[in-house]
mmCIF file of the N, C-alpha and C atoms, coordinates in Angstrom:
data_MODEL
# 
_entry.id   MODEL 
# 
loop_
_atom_site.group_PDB 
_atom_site.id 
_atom_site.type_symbol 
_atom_site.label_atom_id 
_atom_site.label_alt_id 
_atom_site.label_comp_id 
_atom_site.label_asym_id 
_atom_site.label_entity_id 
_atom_site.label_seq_id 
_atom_site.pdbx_PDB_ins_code 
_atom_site.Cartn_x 
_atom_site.Cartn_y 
_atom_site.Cartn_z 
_atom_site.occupancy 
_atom_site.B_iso_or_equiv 
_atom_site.pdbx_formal_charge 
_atom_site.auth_seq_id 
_atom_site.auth_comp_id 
_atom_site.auth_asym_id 
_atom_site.auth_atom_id 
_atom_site.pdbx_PDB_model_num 
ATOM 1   N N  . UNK A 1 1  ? 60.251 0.365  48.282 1.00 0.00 ? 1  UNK A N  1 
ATOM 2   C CA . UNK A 1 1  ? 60.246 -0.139 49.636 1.00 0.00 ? 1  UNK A CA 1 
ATOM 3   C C  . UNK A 1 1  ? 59.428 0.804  50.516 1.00 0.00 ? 1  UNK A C  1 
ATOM 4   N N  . UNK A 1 2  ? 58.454 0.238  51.253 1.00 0.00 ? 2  UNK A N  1 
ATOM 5   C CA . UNK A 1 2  ? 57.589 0.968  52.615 1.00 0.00 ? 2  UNK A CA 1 
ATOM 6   C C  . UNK A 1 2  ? 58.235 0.432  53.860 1.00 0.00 ? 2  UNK A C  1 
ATOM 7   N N  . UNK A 1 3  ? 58.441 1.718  54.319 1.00 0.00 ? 3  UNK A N  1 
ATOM 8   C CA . UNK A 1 3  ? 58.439 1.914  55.913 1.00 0.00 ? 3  UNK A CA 1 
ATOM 9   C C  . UNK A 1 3  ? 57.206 2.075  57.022 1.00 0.00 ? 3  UNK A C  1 
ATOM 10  N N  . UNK A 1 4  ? 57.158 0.895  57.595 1.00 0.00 ? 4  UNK A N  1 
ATOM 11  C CA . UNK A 1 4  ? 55.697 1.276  58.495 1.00 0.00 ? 4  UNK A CA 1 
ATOM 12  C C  . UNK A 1 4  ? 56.282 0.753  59.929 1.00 0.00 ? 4  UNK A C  1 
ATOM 13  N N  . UNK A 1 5  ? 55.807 2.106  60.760 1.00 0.00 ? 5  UNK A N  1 
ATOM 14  C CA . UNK A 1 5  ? 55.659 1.970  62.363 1.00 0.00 ? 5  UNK A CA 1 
ATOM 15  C C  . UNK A 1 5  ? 54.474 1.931  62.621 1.00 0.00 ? 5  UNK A C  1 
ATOM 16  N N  . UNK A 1 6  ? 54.265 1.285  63.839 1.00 0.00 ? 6  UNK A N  1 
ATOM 17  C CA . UNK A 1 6  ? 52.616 1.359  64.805 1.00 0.00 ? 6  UNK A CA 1 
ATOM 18  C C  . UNK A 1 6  ? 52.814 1.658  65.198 1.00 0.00 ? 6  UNK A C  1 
ATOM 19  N N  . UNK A 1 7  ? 51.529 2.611  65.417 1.00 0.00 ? 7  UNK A N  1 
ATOM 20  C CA . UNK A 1 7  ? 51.051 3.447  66.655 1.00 0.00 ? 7  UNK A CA 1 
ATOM 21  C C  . UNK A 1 7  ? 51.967 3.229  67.654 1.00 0.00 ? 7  UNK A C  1 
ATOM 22  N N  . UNK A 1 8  ? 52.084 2.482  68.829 1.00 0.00 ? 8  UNK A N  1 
ATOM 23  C CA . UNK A 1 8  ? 52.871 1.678  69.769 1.00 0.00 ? 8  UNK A CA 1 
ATOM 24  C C  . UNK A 1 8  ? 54.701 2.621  69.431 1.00 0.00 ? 8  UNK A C  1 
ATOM 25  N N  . UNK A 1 9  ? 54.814 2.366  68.681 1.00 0.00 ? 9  UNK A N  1 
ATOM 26  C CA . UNK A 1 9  ? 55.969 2.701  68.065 1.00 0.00 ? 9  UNK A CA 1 
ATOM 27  C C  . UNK A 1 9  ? 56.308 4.327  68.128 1.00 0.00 ? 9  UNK A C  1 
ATOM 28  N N  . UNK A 1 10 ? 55.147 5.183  67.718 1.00 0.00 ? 10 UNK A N  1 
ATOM 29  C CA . UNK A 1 10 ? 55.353 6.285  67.183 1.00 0.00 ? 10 UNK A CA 1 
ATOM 30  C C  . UNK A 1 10 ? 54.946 7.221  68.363 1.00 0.00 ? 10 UNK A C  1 
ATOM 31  N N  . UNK A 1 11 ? 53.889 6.591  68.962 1.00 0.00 ? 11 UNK A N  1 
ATOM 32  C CA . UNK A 1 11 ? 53.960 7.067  70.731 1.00 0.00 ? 11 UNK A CA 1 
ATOM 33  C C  . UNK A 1 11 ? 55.556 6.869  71.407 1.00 0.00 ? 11 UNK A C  1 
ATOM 34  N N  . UNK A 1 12 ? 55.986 6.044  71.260 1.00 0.00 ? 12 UNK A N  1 
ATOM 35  C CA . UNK A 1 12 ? 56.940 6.029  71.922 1.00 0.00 ? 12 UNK A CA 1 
ATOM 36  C C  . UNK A 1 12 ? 58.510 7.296  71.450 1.00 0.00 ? 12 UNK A C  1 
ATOM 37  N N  . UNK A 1 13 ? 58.178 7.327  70.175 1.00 0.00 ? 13 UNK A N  1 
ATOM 38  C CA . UNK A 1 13 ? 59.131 8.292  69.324 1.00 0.00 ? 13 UNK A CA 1 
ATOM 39  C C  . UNK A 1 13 ? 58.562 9.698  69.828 1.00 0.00 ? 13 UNK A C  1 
ATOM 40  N N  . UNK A 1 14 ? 57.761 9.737  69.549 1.00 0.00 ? 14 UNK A N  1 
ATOM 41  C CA . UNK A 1 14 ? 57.291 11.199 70.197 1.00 0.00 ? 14 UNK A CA 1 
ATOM 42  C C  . UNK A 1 14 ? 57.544 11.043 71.699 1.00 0.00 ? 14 UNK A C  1 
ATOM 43  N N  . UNK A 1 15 ? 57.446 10.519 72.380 1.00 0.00 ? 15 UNK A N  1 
ATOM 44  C CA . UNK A 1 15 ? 57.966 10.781 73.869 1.00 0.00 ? 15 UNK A CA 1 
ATOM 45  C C  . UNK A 1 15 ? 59.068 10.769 74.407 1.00 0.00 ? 15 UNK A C  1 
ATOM 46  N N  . UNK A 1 16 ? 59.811 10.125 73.371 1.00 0.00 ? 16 UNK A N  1 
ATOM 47  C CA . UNK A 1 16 ? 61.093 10.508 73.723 1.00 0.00 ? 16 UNK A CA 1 
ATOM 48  C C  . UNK A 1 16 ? 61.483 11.624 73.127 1.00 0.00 ? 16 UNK A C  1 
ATOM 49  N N  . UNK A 1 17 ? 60.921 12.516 72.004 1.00 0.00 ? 17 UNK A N  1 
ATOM 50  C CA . UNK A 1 17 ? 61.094 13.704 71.201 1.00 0.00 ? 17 UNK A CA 1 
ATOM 51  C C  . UNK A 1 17 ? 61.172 14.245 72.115 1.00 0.00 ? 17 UNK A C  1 
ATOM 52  N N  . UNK A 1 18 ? 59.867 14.231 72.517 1.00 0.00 ? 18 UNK A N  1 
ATOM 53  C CA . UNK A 1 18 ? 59.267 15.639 73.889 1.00 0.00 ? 18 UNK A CA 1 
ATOM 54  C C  . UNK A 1 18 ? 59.996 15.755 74.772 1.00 0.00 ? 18 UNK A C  1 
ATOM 55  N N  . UNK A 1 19 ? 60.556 14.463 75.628 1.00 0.00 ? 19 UNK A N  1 
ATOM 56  C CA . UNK A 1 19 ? 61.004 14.584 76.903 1.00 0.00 ? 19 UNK A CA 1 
ATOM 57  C C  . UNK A 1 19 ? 62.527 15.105 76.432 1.00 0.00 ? 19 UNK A C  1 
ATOM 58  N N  . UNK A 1 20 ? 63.114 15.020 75.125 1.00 0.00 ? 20 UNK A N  1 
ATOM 59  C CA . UNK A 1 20 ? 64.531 15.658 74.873 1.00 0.00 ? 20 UNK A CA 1 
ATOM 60  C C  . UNK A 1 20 ? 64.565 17.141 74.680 1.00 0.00 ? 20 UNK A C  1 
ATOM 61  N N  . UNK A 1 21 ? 62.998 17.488 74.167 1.00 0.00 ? 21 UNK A N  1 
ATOM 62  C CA . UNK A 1 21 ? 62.970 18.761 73.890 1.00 0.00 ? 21 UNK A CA 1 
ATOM 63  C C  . UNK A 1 21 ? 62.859 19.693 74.982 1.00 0.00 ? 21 UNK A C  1 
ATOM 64  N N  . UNK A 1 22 ? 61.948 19.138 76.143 1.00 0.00 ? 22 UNK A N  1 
ATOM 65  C CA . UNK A 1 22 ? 61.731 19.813 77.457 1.00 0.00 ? 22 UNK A CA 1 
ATOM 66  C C  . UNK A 1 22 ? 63.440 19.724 78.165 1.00 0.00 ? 22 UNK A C  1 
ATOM 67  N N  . UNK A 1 23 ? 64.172 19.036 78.042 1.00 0.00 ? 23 UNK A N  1 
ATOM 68  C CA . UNK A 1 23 ? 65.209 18.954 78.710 1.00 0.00 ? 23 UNK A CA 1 
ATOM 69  C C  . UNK A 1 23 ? 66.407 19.792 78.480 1.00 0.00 ? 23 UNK A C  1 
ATOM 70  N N  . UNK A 1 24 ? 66.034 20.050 77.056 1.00 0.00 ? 24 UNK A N  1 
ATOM 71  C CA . UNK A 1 24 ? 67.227 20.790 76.374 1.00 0.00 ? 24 UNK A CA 1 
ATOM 72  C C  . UNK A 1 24 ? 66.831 22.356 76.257 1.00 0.00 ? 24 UNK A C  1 
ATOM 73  N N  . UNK A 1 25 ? 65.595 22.147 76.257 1.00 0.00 ? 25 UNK A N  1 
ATOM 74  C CA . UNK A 1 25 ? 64.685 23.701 75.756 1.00 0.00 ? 25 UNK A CA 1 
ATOM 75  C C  . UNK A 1 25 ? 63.917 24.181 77.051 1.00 0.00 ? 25 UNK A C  1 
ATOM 76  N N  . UNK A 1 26 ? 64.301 24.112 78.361 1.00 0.00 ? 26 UNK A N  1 
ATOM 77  C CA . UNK A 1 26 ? 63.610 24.172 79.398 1.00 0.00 ? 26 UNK A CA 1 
ATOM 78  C C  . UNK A 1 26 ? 62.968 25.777 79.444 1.00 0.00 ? 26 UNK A C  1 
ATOM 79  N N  . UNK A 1 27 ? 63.664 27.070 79.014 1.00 0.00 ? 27 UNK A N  1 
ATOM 80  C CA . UNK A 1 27 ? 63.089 28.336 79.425 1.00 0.00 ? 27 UNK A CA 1 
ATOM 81  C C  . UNK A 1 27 ? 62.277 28.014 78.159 1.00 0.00 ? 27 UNK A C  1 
ATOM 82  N N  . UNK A 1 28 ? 61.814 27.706 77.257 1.00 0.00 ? 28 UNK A N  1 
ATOM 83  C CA . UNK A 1 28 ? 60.759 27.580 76.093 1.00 0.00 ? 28 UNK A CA 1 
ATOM 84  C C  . UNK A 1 28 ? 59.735 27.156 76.270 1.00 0.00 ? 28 UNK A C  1 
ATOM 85  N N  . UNK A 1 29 ? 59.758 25.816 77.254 1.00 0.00 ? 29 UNK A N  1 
ATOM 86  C CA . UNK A 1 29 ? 58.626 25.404 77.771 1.00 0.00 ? 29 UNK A CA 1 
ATOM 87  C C  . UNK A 1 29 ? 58.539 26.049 78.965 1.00 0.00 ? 29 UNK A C  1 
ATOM 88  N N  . UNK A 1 30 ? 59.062 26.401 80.339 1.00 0.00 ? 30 UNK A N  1 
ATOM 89  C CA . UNK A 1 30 ? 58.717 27.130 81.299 1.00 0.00 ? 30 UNK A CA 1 
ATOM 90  C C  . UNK A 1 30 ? 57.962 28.585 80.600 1.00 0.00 ? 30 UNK A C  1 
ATOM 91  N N  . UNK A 1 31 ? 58.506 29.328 79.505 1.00 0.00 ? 31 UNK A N  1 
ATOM 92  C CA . UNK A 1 31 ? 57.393 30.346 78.804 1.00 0.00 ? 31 UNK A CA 1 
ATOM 93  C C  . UNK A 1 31 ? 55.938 29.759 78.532 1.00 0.00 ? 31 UNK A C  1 
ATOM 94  N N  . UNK A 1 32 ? 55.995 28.866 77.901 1.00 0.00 ? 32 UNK A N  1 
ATOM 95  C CA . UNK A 1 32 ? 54.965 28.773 77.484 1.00 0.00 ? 32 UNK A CA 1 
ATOM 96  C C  . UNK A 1 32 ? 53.931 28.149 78.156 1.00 0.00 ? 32 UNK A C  1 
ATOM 97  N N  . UNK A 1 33 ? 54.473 27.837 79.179 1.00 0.00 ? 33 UNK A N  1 
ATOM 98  C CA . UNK A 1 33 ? 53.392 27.064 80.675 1.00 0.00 ? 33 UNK A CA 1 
ATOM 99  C C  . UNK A 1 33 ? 52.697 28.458 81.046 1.00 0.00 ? 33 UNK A C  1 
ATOM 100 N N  . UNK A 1 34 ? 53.851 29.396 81.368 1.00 0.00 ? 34 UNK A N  1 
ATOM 101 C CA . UNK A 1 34 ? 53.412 30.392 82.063 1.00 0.00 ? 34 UNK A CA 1 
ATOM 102 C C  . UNK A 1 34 ? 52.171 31.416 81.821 1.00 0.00 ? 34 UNK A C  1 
ATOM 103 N N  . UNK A 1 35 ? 52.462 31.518 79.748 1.00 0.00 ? 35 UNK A N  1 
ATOM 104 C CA . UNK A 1 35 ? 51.767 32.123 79.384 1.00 0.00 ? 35 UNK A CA 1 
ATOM 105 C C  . UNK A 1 35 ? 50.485 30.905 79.262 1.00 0.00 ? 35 UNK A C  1 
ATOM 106 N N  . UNK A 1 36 ? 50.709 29.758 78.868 1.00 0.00 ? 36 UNK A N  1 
ATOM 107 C CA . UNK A 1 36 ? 49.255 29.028 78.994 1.00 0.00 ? 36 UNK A CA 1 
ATOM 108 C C  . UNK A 1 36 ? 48.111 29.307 80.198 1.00 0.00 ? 36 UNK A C  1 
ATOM 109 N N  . UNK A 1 37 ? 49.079 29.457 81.562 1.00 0.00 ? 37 UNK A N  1 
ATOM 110 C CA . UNK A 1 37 ? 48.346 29.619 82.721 1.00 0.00 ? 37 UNK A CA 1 
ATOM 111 C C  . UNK A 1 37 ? 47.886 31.509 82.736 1.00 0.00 ? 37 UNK A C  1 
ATOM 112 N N  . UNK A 1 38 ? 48.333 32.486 82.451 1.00 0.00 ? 38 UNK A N  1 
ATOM 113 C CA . UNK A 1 38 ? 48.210 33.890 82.254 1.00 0.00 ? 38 UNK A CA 1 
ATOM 114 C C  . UNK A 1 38 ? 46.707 33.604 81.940 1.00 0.00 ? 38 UNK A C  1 
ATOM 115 N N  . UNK A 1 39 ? 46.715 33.071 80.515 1.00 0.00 ? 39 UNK A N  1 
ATOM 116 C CA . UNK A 1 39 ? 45.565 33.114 79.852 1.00 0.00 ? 39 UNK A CA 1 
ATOM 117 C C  . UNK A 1 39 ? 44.537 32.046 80.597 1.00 0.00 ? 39 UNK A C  1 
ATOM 118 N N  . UNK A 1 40 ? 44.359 31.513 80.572 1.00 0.00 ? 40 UNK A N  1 
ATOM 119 C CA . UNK A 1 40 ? 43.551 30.364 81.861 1.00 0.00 ? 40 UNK A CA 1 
ATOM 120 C C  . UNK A 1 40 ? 42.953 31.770 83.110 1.00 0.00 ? 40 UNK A C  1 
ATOM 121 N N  . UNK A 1 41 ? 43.994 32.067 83.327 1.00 0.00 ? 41 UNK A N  1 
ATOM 122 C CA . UNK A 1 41 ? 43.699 32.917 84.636 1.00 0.00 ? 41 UNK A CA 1 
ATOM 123 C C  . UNK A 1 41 ? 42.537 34.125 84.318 1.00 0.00 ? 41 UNK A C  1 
ATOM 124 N N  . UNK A 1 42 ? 42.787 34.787 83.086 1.00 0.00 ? 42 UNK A N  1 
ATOM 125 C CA . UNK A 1 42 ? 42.273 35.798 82.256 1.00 0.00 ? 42 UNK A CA 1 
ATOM 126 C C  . UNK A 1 42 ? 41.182 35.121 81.641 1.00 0.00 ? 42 UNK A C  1 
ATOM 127 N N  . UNK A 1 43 ? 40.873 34.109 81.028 1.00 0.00 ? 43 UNK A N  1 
ATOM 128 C CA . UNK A 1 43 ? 39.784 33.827 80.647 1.00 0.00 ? 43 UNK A CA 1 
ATOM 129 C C  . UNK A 1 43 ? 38.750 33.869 81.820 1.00 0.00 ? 43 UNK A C  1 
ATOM 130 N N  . UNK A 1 44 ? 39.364 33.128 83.267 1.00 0.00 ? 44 UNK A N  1 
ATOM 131 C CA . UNK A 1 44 ? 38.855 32.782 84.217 1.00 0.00 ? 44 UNK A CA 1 
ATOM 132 C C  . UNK A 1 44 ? 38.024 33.992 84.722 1.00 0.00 ? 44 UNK A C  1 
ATOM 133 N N  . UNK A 1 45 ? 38.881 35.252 84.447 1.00 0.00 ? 45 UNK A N  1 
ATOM 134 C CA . UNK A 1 45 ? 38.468 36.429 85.623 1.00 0.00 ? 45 UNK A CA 1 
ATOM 135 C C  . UNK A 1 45 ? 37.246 37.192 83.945 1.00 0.00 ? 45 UNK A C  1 
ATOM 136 N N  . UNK A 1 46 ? 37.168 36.854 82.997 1.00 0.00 ? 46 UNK A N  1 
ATOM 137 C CA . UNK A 1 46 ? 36.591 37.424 81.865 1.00 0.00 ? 46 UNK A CA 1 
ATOM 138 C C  . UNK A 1 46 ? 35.511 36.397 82.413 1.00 0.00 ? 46 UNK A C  1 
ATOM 139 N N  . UNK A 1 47 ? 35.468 35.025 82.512 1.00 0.00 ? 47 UNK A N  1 
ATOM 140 C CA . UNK A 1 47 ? 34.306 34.521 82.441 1.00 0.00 ? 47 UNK A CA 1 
ATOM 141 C C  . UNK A 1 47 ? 33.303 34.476 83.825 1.00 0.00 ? 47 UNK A C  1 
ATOM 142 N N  . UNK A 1 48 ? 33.909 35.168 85.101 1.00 0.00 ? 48 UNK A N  1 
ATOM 143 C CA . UNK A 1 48 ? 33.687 35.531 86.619 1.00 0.00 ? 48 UNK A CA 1 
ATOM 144 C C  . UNK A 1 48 ? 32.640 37.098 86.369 1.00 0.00 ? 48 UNK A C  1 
ATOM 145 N N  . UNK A 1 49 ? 33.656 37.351 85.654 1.00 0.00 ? 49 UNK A N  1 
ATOM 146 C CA . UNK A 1 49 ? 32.757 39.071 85.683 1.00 0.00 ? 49 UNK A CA 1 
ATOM 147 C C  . UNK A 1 49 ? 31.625 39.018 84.709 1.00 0.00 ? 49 UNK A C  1 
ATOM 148 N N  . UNK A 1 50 ? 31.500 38.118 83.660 1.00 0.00 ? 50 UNK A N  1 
ATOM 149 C CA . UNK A 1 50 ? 30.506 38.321 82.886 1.00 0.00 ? 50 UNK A CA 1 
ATOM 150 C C  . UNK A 1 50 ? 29.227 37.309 83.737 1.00 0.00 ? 50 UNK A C  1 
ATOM 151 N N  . UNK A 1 51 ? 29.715 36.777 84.906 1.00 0.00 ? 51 UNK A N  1 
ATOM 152 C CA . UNK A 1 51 ? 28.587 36.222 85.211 1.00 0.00 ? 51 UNK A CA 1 
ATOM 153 C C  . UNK A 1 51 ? 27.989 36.905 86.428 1.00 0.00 ? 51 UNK A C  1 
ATOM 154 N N  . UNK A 1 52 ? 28.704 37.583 87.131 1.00 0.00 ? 52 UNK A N  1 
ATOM 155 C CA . UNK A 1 52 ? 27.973 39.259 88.194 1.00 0.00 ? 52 UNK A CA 1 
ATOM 156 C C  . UNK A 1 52 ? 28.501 40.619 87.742 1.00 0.00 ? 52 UNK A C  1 
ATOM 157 N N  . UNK A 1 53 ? 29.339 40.915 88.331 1.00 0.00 ? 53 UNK A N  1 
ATOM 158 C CA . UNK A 1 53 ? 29.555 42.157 87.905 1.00 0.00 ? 53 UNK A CA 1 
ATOM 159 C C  . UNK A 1 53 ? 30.905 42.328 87.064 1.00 0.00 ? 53 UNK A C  1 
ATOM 160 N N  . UNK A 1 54 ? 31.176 43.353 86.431 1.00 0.00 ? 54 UNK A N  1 
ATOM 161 C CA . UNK A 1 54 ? 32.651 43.356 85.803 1.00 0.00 ? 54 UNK A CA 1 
ATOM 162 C C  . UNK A 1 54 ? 33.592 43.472 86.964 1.00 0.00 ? 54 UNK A C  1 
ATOM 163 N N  . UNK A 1 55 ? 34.578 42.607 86.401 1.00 0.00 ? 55 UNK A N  1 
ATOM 164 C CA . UNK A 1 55 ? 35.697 42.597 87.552 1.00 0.00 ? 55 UNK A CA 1 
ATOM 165 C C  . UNK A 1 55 ? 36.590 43.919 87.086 1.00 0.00 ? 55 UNK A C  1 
ATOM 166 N N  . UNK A 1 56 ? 37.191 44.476 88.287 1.00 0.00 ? 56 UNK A N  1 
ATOM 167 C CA . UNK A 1 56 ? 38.110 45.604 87.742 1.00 0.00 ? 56 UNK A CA 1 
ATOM 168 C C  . UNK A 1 56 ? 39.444 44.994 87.052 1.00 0.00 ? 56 UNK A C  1 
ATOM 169 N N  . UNK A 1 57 ? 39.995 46.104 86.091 1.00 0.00 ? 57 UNK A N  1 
ATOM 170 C CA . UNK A 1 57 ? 41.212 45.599 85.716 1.00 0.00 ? 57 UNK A CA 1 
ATOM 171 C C  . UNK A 1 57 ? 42.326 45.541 86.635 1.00 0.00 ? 57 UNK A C  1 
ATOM 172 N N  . UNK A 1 58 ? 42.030 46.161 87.833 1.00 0.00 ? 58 UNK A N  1 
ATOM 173 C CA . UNK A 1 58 ? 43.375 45.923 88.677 1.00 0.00 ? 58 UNK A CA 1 
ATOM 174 C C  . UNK A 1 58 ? 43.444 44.532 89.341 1.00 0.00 ? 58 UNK A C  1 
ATOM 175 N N  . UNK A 1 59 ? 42.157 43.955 89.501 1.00 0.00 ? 59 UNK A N  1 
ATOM 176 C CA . UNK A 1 59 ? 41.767 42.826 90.216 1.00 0.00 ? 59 UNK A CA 1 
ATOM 177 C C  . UNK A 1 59 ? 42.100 41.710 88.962 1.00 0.00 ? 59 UNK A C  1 
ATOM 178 N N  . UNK A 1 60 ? 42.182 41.724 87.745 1.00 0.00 ? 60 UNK A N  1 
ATOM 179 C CA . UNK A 1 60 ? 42.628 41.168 86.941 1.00 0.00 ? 60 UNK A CA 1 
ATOM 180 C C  . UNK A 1 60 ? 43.855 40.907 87.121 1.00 0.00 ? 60 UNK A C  1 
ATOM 181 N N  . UNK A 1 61 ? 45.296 42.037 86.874 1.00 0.00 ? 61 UNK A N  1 
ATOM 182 C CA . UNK A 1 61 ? 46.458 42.308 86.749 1.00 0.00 ? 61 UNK A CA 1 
ATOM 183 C C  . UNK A 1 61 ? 46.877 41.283 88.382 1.00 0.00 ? 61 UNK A C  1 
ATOM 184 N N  . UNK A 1 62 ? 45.976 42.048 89.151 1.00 0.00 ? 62 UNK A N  1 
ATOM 185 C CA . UNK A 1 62 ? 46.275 40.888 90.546 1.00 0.00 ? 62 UNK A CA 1 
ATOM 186 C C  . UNK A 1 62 ? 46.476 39.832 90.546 1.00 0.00 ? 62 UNK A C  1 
ATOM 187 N N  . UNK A 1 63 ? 45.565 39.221 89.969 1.00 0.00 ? 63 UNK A N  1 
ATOM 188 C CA . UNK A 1 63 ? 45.349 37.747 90.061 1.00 0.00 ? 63 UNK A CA 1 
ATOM 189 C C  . UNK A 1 63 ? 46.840 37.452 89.116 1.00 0.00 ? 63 UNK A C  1 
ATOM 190 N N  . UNK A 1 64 ? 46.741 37.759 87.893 1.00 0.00 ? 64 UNK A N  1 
ATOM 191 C CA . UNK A 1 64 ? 48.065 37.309 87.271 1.00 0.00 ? 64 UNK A CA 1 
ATOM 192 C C  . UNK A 1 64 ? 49.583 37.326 87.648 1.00 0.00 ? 64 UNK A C  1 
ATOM 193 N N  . UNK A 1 65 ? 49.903 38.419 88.237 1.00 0.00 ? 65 UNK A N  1 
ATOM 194 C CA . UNK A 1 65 ? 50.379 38.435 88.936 1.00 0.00 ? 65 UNK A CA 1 
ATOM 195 C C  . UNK A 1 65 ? 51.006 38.121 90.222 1.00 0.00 ? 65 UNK A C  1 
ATOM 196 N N  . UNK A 1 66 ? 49.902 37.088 90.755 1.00 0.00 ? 66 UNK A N  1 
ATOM 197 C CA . UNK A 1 66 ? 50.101 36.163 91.687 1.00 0.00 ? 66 UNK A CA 1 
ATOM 198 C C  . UNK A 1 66 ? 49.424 37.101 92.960 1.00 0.00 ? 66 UNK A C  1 
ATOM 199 N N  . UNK A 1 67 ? 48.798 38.672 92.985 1.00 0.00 ? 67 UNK A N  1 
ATOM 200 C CA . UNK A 1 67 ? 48.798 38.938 94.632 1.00 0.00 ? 67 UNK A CA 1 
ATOM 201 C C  . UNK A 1 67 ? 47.370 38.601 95.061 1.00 0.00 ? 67 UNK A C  1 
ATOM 202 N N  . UNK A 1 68 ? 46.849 38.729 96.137 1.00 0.00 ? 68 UNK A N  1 
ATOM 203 C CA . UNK A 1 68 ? 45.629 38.240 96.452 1.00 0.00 ? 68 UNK A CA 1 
ATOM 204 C C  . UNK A 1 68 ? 45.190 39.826 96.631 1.00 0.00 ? 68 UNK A C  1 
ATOM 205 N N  . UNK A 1 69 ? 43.357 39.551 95.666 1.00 0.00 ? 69 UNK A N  1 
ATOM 206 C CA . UNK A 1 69 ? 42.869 40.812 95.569 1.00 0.00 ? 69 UNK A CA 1 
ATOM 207 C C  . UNK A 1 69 ? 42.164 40.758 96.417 1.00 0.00 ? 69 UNK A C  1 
# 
């Protein structure tokens, strides 16, 4: 015997996965937003300085940190 779902189907299984997992696992995903955005921010200030001057590392740590450099 075969078991077959569509697409239609399996989108919908996974979204309800996700949305149980974010609900139940909230500091897991709030980590991993945070660190997604860290790095975003850090690529950002790596790809700023390589296009004038090097940015300092304190002006880095700033930005991540949230203060205005």
């Amino acid at each position: 015997m075969q078991i077959s779902i569509s697409d239609e189907k399996t989108r919908e299984m996974l979204t309800e996965i996700l949305i149980d997992l974010i609900k139940t696992r909230k500091e897991l995903f709030s980590e991993m937003i945070q660190e997604a955005l860290e790095e975003v921010g850090l690529a950002n200030a790596i790809a700023e300085g390589r296009k004038n001057e090097f940015v300092p590392e304190e002006d880095v740590f700033a930005l991540l940190d949230g203060d205005s450099a």
